[in-house]
C-alpha positions as CSV (number, residue, x, y, z in Angstrom):
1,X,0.0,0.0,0.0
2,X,1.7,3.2,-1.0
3,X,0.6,6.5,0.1
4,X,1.1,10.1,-0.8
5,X,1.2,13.2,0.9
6,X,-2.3,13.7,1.1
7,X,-2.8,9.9,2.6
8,X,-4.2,8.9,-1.0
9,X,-2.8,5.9,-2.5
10,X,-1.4,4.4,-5.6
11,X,-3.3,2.2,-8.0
12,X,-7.0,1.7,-6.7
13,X,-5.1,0.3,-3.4
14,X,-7.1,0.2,-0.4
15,X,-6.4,3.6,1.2
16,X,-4.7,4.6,4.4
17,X,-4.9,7.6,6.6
18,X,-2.7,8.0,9.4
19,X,-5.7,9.6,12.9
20,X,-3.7,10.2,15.9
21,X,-1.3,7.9,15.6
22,X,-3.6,5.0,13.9
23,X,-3.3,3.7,10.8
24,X,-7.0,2.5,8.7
25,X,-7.1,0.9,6.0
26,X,-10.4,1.9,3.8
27,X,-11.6,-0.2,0.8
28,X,-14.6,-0.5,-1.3
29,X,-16.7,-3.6,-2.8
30,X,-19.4,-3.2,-5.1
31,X,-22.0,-6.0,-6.6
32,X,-25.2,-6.1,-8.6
33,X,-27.8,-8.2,-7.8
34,X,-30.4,-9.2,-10.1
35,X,-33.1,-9.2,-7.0
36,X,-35.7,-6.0,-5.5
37,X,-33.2,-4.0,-3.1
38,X,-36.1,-5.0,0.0
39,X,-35.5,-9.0,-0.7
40,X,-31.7,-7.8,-1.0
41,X,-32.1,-5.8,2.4
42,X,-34.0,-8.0,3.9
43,X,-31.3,-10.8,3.6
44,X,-28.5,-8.4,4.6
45,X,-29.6,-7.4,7.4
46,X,-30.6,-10.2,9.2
47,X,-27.0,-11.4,10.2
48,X,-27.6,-15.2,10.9
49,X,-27.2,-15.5,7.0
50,X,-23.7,-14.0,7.1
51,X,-22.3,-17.9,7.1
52,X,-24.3,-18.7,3.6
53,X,-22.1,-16.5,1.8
54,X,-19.2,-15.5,4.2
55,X,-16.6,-18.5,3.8
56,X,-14.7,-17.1,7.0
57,X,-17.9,-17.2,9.5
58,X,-19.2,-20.4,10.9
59,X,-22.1,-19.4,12.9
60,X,-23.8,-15.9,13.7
61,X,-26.3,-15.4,16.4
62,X,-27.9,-12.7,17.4
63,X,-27.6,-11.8,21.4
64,X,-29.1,-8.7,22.1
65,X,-33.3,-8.9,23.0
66,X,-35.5,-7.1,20.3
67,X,-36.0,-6.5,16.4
68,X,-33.0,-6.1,14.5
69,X,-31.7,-2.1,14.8
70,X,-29.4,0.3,15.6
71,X,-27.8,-0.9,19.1
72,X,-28.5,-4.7,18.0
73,X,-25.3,-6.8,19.1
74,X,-24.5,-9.8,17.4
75,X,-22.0,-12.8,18.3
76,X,-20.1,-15.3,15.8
77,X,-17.6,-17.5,15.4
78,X,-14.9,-17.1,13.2
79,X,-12.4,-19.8,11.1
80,X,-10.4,-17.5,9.3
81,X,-7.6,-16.4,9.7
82,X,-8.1,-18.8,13.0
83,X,-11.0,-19.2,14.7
84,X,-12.1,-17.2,17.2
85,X,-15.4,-15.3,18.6
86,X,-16.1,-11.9,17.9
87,X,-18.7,-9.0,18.5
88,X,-20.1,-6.3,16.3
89,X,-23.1,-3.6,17.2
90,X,-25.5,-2.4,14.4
91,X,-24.6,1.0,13.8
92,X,-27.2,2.1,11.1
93,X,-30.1,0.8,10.1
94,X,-32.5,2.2,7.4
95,X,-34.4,0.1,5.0
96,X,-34.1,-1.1,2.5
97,X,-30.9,1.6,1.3
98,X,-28.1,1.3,4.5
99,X,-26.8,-1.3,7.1
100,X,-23.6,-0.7,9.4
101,X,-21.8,-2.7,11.8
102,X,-19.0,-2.0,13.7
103,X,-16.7,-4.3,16.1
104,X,-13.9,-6.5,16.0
105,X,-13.6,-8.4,13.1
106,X,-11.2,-10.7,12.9
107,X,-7.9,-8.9,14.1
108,X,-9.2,-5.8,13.4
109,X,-11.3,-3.4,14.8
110,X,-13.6,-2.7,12.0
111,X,-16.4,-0.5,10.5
112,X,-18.7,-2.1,7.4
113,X,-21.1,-0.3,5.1
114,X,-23.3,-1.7,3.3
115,X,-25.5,0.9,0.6
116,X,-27.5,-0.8,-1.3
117,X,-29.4,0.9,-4.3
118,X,-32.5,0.3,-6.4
119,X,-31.3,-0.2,-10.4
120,X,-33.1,-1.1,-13.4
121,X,-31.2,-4.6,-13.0
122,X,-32.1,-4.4,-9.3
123,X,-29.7,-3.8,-6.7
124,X,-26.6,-2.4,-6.5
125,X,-25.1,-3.4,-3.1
126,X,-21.4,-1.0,-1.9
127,X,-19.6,-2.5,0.9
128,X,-17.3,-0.2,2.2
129,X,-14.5,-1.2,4.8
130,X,-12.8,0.8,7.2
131,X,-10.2,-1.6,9.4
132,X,-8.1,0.2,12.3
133,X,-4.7,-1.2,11.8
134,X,-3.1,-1.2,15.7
135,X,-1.0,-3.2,17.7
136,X,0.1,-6.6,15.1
137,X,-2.5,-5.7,12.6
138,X,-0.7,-2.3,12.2
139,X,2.5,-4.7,11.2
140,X,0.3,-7.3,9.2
141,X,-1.8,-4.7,7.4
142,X,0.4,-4.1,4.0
143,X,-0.3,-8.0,3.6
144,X,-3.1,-8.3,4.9
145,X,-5.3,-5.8,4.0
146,X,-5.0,-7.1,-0.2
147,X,-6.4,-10.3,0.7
148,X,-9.4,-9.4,2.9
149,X,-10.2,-6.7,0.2
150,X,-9.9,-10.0,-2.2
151,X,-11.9,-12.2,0.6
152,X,-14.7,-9.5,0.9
153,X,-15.6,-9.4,-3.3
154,X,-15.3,-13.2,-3.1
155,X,-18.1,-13.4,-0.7
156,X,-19.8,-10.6,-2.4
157,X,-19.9,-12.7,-5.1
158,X,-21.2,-15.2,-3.1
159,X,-24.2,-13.4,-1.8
160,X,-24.7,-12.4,-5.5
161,X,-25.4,-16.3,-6.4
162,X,-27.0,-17.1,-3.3
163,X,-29.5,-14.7,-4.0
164,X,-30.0,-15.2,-7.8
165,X,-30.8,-18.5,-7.2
């Protein structure tokens, strides 16, 4: 990842930006689905699907009482890069267009996007990544910040199929 002056990078890279003394890492997936943006929505944001088409997560549960909303805190477990368990809190919710979820994510604290837009096709979905690189990650994110960017379109990909099914 190579950065200028500015804190743009090189090349489409994902981008980092240096915030008292913390490195992110920012990077952006986009897919279209050939589905109605509230059936698209409606998937998304009910996290106990995030196994069917996340290769990394083996099981999501939600463990906060209540309908799915901002402040909704969800548990899973995760195989990749080695299993572990892990938290994130709902930090938008407006249907059908925006989800967000922040928590630790792997080895990363993280913050995900997801905008999702009604097209003639049907839905264009933009999953946008921001992952604070501290501690190891800060040492591990030139390598591996490329291959999560990688993992995330692969499963993107994935939720594209599942749902065109």
């Amino acid at each position: 990842m190579s950065l200028d002056a500015a804190g743009a990078c090189e090349g489409g890279e994902a981008l980092g930006v240096l915030r008292k003394e913390l490195l992110v890492a920012t990077f952006e997936n986009t897919v279209l689905i050939r589905r109605p943006i509230e059936e698209v929505f409606g998937f998304l944001s009910d996290f106990e699907n995030v196994p069917k088409w996340n290769y990394a997560i083996v099981q999501t549960r939600k463990v906060s009482q209540g309908p799915v909303g901002v402040g909704t805190i969800y548990q899973q477990v995760r195989s990749v890069p080695s299993r572990s368990e892990e938290r994130f809190e709902v930090t938008a919710y407006n249907p059908p267009r925006q989800l967000e979820i922040q928590g630790q994510l792997g080895p990363f604290p993280s913050h995900l996007s997801y905008a999702l837009d009604a097209v003639a096709e049907g839905t264009r979905v933009t999953n946008s990544v921001e992952l604070e690189l501290r501690g190891p990650g800060r040492l591990l994110g030139r390598v591996a910040v490329p291959r999560v960017r990688d993992a995330v379109a692969a499963n993107l990909r994935k939720l594209k199929e599942l749902l065109e099914q």
